[in-house]
N, C-alpha and C positions, 0 to 999 in steps of 0.2 A: 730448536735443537742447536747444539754447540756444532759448528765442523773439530772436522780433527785440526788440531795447530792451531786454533782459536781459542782464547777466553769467552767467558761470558759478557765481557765488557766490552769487547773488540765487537760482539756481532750486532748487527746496524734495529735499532726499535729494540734492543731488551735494556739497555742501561735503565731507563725508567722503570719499568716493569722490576728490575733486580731491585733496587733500592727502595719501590713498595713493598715487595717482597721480604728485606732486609728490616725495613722500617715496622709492620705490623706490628712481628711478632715482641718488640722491643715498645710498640707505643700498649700494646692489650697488658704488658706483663705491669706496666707503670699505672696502668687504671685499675689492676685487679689491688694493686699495693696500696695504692689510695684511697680506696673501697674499705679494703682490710683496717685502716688505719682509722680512719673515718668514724669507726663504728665503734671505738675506745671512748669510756666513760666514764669518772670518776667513782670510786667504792664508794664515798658519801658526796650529796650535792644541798644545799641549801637556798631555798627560794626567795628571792630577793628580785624585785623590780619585774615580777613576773617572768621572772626565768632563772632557772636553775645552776647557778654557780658550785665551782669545786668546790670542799671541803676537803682541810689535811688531817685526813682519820686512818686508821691503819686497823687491822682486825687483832685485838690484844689474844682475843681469844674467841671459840666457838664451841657449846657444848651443850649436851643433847641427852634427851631418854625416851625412848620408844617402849612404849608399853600397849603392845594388840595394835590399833589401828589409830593411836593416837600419838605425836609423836611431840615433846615440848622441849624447847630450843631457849639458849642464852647467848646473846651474842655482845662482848666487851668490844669498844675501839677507844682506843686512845687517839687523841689530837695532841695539838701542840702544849705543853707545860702541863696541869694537870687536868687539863680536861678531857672529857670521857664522857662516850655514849655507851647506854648499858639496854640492850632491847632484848624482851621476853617474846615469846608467843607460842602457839598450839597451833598444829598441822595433822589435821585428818589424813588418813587416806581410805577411800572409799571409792572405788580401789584406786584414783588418782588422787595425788594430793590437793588439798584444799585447804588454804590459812583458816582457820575460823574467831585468830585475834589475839591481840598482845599487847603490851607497854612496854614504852619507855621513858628512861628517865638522862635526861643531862647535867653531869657534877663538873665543878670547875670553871665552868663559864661564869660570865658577870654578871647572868643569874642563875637559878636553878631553872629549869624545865621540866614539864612531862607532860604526857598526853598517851593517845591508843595509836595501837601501828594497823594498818592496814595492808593488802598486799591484791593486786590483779592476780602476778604471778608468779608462782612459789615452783621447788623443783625439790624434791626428792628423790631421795636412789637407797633402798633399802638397807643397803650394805652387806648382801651376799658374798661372802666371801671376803668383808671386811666391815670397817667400819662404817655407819649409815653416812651422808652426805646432803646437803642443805643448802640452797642457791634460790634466789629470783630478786624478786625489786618491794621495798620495805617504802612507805609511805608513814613517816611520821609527823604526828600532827600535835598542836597544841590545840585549846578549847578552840581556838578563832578558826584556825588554818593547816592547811599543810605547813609544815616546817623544814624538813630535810627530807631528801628520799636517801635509801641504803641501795645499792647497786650491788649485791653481791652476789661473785662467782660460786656456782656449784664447788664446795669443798668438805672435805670430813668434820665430823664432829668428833670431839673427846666425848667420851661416854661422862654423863653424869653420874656422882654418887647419891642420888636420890636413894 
């Protein structure tokens, strides 16, 4: 307890006690930031030396048509000059989503690519009361190998003209 006419810094055994006090709340907010931070991952990565390096892709486009409980998706990125990832795929939902398979293909690089995409996990959002939306982690491979992984955040789809 303060007396009256006292600080807190005047009364004799709190100055320590104040400055844990002062310090916590100031050291917990710098580790929730660094946590937050931490957990940022590039939209495309490519596997090289057994570990996964950034890619500079960018999502050109994303587009989509849900017909009953089947939902097929196209996703463009551009990279740098004219290079461009171009990945297809099909998304059950029953009643949660489930990738059931896709390709893609790479133009513009110093050679062409393609292979099948794989996915652990996929995220869809029906799009009640708007448009549907399409998110998880994209594993694209050539015949040998993984090749890049897609990191992408849940976002809307443009509806396809299918």
């Amino acid at each position: 307890m303060i007396a009256i006419g006292q600080s807190f810094w005047q009364q004799p055994g709190t100055f320590l006690q104040r400055i844990r006090m002062l310090c916590y709340p100031a050291g917990l907010v710098l580790v929730l930031l660094a946590c937050g931070c931490a957990g940022e991952v590039s939209l495309v990565e490519r596997l090289g030396n057994e570990t996964w390096q950034p890619e500079p892709f960018q999502v050109a486009s994303l587009t989509g048509q849900r017909d009953g409980t089947e939902v097929s998706f196209a996703i463009e990125l551009q990279g740098e000059g004219h290079r461009r990832l171009l990945v297809r795929g099909t998304v059950v939902i029953d009643p949660r989503a489930r990738f059931v398979g896709g390709d893609w293909v790479e133009e513009g690089g110093a050679e062409p690519r393609s292979g099948p995409v794989s996915s652990a996990t996929v995220d869809f959002l029906g799009g009640q009361g708007g448009r549907p939306s399409l998110g998880g982690q994209f594993t694209l491979s050539t015949v040998q190998a993984p090749l890049y992984r897609l990191n992408l955040k849940t976002r809307e789809m443009e509806v396809s003209a299918e």
